[in-house]
C-alpha positions as CSV (number, residue, x, y, z in Angstrom):
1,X,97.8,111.9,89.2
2,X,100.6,113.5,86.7
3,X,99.6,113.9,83.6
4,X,102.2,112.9,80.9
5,X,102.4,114.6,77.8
6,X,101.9,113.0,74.1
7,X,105.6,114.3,73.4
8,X,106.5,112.5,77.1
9,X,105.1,109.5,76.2
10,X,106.5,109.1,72.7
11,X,110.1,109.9,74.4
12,X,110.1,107.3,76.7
13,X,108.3,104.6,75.0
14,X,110.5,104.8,72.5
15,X,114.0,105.5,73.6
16,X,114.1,103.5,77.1
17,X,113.3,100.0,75.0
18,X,115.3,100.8,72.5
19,X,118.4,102.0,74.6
20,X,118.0,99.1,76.9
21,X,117.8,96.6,73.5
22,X,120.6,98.5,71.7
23,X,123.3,98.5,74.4
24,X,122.8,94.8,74.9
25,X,123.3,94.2,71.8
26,X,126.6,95.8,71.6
27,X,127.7,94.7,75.4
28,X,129.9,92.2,73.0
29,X,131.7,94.2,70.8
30,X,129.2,93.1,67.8
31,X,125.5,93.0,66.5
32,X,124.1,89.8,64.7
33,X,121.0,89.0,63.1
34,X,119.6,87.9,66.0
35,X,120.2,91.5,68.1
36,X,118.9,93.7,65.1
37,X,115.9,91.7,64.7
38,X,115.6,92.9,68.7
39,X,116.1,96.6,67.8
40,X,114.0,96.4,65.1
41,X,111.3,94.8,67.5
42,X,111.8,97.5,69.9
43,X,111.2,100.0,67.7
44,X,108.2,99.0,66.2
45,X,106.5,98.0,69.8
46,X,107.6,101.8,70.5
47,X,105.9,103.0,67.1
48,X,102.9,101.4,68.7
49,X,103.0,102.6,71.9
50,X,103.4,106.1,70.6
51,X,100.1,105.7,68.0
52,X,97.9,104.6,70.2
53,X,96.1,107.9,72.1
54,X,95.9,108.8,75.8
55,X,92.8,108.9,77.6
């Protein structure tokens, strides 16, 4: 099995959801409340992600 890094982990978890969320937000030219309540969601499920340790 590959063994992902902490610094791995905390890369991915937080960019890929965040990337994903952010460029459909802008696919319209625009971002409402509605899309940066979603960013802001990403983010914060990928602050969690990243706390919580590997075993």
């Amino acid at each position: 099995m590959v063994k992902i890094s902490a610094y791995w982990k905390s890369v991915v978890a937080g960019l890929a959801p965040v990337l994903v969320t952010v460029q459909s937000a802008v696919d319209d030219g625009q971002v409402d409340v509605g899309e940066g309540l979603a960013i802001a969601g990403a983010l914060l499920i990928a602050f969690g992600v990243w706390r919580v340790p590997n075993r």
